[in-house]
C-alpha positions in Angstrom: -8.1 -68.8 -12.5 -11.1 -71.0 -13.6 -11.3 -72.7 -10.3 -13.9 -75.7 -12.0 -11.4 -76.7 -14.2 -8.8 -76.5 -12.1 -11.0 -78.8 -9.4 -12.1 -81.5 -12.0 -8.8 -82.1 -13.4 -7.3 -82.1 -9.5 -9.7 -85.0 -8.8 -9.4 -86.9 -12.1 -5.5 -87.1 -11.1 -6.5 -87.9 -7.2 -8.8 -90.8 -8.5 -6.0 -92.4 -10.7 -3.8 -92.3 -7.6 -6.1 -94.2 -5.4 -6.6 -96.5 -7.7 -3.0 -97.0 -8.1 -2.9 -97.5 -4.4 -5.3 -100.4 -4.4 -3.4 -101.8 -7.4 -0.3 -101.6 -5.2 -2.1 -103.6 -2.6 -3.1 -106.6 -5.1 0.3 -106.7 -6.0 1.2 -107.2 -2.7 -1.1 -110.6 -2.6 -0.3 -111.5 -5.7 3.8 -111.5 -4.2 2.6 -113.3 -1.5 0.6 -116.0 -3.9 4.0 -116.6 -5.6 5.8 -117.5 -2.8 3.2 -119.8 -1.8 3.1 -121.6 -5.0 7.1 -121.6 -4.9 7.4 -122.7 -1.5 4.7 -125.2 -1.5 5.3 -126.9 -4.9 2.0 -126.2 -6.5 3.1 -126.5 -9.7 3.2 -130.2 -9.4 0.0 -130.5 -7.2 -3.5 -131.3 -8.9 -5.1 -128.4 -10.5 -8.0 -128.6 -7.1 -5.1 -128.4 -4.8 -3.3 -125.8 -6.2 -6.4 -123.5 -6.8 -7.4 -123.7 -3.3 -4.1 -123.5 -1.6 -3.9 -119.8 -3.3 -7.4 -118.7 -2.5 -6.7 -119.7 0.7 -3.2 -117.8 1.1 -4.7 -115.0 -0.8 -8.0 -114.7 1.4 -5.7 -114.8 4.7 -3.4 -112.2 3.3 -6.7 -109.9 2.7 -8.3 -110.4 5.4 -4.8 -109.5 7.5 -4.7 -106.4 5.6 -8.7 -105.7 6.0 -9.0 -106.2 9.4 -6.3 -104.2 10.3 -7.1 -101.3 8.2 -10.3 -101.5 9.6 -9.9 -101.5 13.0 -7.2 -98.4 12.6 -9.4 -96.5 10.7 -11.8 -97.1 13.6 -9.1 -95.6 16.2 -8.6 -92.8 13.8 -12.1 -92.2 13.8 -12.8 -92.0 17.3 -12.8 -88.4 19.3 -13.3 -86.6 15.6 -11.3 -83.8 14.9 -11.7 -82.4 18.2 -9.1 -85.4 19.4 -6.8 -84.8 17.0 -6.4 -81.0 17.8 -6.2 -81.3 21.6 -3.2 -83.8 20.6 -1.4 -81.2 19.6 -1.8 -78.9 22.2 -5.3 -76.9 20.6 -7.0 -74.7 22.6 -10.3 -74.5 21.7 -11.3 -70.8 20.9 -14.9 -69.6 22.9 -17.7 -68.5 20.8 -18.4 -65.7 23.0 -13.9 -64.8 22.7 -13.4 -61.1 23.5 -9.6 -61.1 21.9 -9.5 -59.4 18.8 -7.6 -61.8 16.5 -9.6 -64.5 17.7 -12.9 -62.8 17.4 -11.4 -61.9 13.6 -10.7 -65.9 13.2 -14.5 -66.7 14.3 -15.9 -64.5 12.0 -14.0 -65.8 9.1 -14.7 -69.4 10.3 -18.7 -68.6 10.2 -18.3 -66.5 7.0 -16.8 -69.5 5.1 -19.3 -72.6 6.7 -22.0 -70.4 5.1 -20.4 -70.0 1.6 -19.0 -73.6 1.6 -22.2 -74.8 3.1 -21.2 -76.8 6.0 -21.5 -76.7 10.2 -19.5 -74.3 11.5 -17.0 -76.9 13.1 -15.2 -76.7 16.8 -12.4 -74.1 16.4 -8.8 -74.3 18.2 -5.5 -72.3 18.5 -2.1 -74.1 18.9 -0.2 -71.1 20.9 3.1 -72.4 20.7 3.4 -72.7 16.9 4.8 -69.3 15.9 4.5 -70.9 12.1 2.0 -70.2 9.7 -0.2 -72.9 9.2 -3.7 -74.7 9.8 -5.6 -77.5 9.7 -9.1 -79.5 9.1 -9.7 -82.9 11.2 -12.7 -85.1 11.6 -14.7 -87.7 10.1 -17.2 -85.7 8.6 -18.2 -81.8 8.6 -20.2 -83.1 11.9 -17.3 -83.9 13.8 -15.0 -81.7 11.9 -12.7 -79.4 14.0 -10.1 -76.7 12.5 -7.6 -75.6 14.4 -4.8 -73.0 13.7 -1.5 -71.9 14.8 -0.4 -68.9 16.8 1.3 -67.5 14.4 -1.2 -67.4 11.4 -3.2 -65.7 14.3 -0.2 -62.4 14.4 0.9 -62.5 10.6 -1.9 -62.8 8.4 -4.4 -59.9 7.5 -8.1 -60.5 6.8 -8.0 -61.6 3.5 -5.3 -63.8 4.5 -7.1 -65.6 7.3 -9.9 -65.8 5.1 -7.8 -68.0 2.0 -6.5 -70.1 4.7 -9.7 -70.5 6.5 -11.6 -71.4 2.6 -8.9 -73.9 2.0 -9.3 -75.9 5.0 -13.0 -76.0 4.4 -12.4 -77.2 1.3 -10.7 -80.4 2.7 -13.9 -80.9 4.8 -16.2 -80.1 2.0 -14.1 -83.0 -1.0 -13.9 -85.3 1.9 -10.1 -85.4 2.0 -10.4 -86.1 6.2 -11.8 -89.7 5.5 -9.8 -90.1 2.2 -6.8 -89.3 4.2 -7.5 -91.5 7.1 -8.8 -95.2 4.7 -5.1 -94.6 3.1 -3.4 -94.8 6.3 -5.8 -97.5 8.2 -4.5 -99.2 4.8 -0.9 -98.8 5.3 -1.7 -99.7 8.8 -3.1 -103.0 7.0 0.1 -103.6 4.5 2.5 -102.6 7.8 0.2 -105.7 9.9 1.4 -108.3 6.9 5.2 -107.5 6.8 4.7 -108.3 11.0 2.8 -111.3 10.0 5.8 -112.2 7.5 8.1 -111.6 10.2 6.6 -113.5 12.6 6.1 -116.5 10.3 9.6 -116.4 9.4 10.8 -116.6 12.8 8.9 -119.4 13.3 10.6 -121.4 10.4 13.6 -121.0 11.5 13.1 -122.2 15.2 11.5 -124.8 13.4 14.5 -125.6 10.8 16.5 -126.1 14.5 14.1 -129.3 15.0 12.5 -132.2 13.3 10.0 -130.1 11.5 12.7 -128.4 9.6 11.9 -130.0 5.9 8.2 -128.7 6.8 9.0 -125.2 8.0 10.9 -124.2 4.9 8.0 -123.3 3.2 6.9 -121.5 5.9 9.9 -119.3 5.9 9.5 -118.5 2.4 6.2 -117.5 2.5 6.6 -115.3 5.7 9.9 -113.8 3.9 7.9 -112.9 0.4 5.3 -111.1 3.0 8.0 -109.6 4.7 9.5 -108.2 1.7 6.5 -107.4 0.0 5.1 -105.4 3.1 7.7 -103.3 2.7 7.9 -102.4 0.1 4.3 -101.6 -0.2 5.1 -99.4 2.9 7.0 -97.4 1.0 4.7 -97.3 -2.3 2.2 -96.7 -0.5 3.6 -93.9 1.4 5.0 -92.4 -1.8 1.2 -92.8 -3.4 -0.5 -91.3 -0.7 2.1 -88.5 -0.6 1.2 -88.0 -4.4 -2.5 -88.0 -3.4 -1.9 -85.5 -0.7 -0.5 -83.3 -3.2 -3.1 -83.4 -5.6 -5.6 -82.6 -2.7 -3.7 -79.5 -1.8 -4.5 -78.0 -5.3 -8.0 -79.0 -4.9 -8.2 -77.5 -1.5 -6.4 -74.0 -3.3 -8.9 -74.6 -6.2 -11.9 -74.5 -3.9 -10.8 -71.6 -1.6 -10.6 -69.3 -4.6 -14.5 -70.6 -5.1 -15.4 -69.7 -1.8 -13.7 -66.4 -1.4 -13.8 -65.4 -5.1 -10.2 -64.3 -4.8 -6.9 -65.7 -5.1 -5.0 -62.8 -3.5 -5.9 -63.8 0.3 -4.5 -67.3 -0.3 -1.6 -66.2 -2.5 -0.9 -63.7 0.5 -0.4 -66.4 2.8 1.6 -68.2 0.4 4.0 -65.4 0.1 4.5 -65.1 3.9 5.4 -68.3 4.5 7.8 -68.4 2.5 9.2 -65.1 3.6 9.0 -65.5 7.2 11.8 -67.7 9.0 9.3 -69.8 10.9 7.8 -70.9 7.3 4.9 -73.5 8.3 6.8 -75.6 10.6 5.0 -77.2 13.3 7.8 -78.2 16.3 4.9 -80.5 18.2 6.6 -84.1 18.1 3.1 -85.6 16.6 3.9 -83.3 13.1 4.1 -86.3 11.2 0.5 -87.5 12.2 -1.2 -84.5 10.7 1.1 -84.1 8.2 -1.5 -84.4 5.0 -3.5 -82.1 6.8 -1.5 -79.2 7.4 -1.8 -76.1 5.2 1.8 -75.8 4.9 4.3 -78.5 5.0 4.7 -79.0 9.0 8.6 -80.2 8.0 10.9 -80.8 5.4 11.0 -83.8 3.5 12.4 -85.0 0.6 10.4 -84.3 -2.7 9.2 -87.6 -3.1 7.7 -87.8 0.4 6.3 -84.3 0.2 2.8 -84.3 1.6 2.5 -80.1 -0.2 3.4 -78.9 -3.8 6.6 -77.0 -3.7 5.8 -73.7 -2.3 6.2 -71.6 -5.6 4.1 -73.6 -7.7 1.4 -73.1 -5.4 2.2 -69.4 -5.6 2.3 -69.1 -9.4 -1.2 -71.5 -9.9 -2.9 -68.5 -7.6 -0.8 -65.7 -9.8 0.5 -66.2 -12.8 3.0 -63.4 -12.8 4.5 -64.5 -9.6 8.4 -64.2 -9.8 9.9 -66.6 -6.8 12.6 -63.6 -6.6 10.0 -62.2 -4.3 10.1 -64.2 -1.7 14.0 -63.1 -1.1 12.9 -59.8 -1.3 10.2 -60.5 1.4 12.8 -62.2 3.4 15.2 -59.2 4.0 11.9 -57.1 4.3 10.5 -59.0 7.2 14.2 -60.2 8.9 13.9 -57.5 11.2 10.2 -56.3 11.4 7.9 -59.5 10.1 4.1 -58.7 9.2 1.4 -57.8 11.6 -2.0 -59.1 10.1 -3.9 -56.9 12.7 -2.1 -53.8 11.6 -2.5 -54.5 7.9 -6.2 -54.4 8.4 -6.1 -50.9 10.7 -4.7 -49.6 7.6 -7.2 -50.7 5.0 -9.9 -49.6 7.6 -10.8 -53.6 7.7 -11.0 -53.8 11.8 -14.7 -53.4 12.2 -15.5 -57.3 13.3 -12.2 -57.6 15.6 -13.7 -56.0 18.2 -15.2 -57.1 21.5 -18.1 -60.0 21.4 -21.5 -58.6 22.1 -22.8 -59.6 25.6 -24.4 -63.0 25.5 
């Protein structure tokens, strides 16, 4: 796997797609310009007139969406990645832990900050997620935080850990944490206009009830164009930045295989999630926050809305020769007696740094 290839071409895709996103939010304006020189009768109207009615309508709508974007992207921001974590029931792992999988996890942690080159960031355990599954949150490596589930904890060996580990880092490292969070302070933004269409369209009609009725209707056009058009850009832009999600999940396999110099760790993990019947899912209620985050996909959804690749192309990027056949076979293997990572390790003599912290 040339993993530098692999990278550029992931983020040559991931750029197109953002700017397809901020394409899909001048569309949006320009939806809402129409209306305004529909309802308004601009077409008539001196040239002046007409000009600065529509800068003026398209400044407003901009602003709406700005400022909204803005100050959710703050509220996203606040608490770093140690917020989002606790959210979700983390526990944050000690540095001086005496259990052996978690001693295993911090040693993998501080073995991939020094090869990716980053802080070693906090570190937390969601203990009710018998899934497989991880992820990075935070602002910036400084605030970063990565937290993992219980069962990626019991089912994955060393090398495993170590794939899952690399490829969170890697979201930390390409900056996928802040990418993530600007695309949905701007759906926030695009969400804040439909309201504002709403809310202008109500108006027109309690004013169509009265005298002003002849001077609401244009009102109500506009406010039902920014309804509509919010919208829908909800729902393009949720469908981009599912695309963009997906594009960052290669990256993130891409730069694991750097850091680790092998693919069979991540591949591994791969392969047990797909075998095991807990998968990735996450059962915490506030799933769909993370979602983009997660290492796995944390539910189902539809193809379109998929935050992940489908499973076995992630699989057969890492190995070539990967036959999805095998993960039925794994399936009936593991129905009865699913994988201990711990005991895989005993038996290729790998337990040597699962042991008990030295004394402080």
């Amino acid at each position: 796997m040339n993993f530098f290839e692999r990278q550029q071409a992931v983020r040559t895709v991931s750029a197109r797609l953002v700017w397809l996103f901020a394409a899909a939010v001048l569309g949006i304006v320009a939806v809402v310009d129409l209306a305004a020189w529909l309802a308004f009768g601009l077409s008539d109207a001196p040239t002046s007139t007409a000009v600065g009615t529509l800068v003026t309508v398209s400044v407003v709508a901009v602003a709406l969406i700005g400022v909204t974007s803005l100050v959710r992207t703050m509220l996203l921001r606040r608490g770093g990645g140690q917020r989002v974590a606790e959210s979700l029931g983390g526990v944050r792992v000690a540095d001086d832990t005496r259990d052996p999988r978690l001693r295993r996890l911090r040693n993998v942690v501080e073995e991939i900050a020094i090869a990716s080159g980053t802080p070693v960031p906090d570190l937390y355990v969601l203990p009710h997620e018998p899934g497989i599954n991880a992820f990075a949150a935070g602002w910036s490596p400084a605030n970063a935080a990565v937290a993992v589930t219980r069962g990626t904890l019991e089912r994955l060996n060393r090398a495993e850990l170590q794939g899952v580990i690399a490829h969170e880092f890697s979201h930390v490292v390409n900056g996928d944490m802040r990418l993530n969070i600007r695309l949905i302070g701007v759906l926030a933004g695009i969400v804040g206009l439909a309201v504002v269409g709403r809310v202008l369209l109500g108006s027109g009609r309690a004013g169509g009830r009265s005298d002003r009725g002849n001077s609401a209707a244009p009102l109500m056009l506009v406010g039902l164009a920014a309804l509509i058009a919010g919208w829908i850009g909800v729902l393009a832009g949720r469908l981009i930045k599912a695309a963009v999600s997906r594009q960052r999940e290669y990256l993130a396999d891409a730069s694991a295989v750097q850091y680790t110099r092998q693919t069979e760790g991540l591949a591994g993990a791969l392969k047990k999630i797909g075998g095991l019947p807990a998968g990735s899912t996450v059962r915490s209620g506030k799933v769909d926050d993370v979602s983009h985050m997660l290492f796995g996909e944390g539910r189902k959804l539809s193809s379109w809305m998929a935050t992940h690749p489908p499973l076995p192309e992630r699989i057969r990027r890492l190995d070539p020769a990967f036959d999805p056949a095998e993960l039925d076979r794994l399936r009936r293997r593991w129905a009865d007696q699913p994988p201990s990572g711990l005991a895989e390790d005993e038996a290729l003599g790998l337990t040597g740094d699962t042991g008990p912290a030295p004394p402080s």
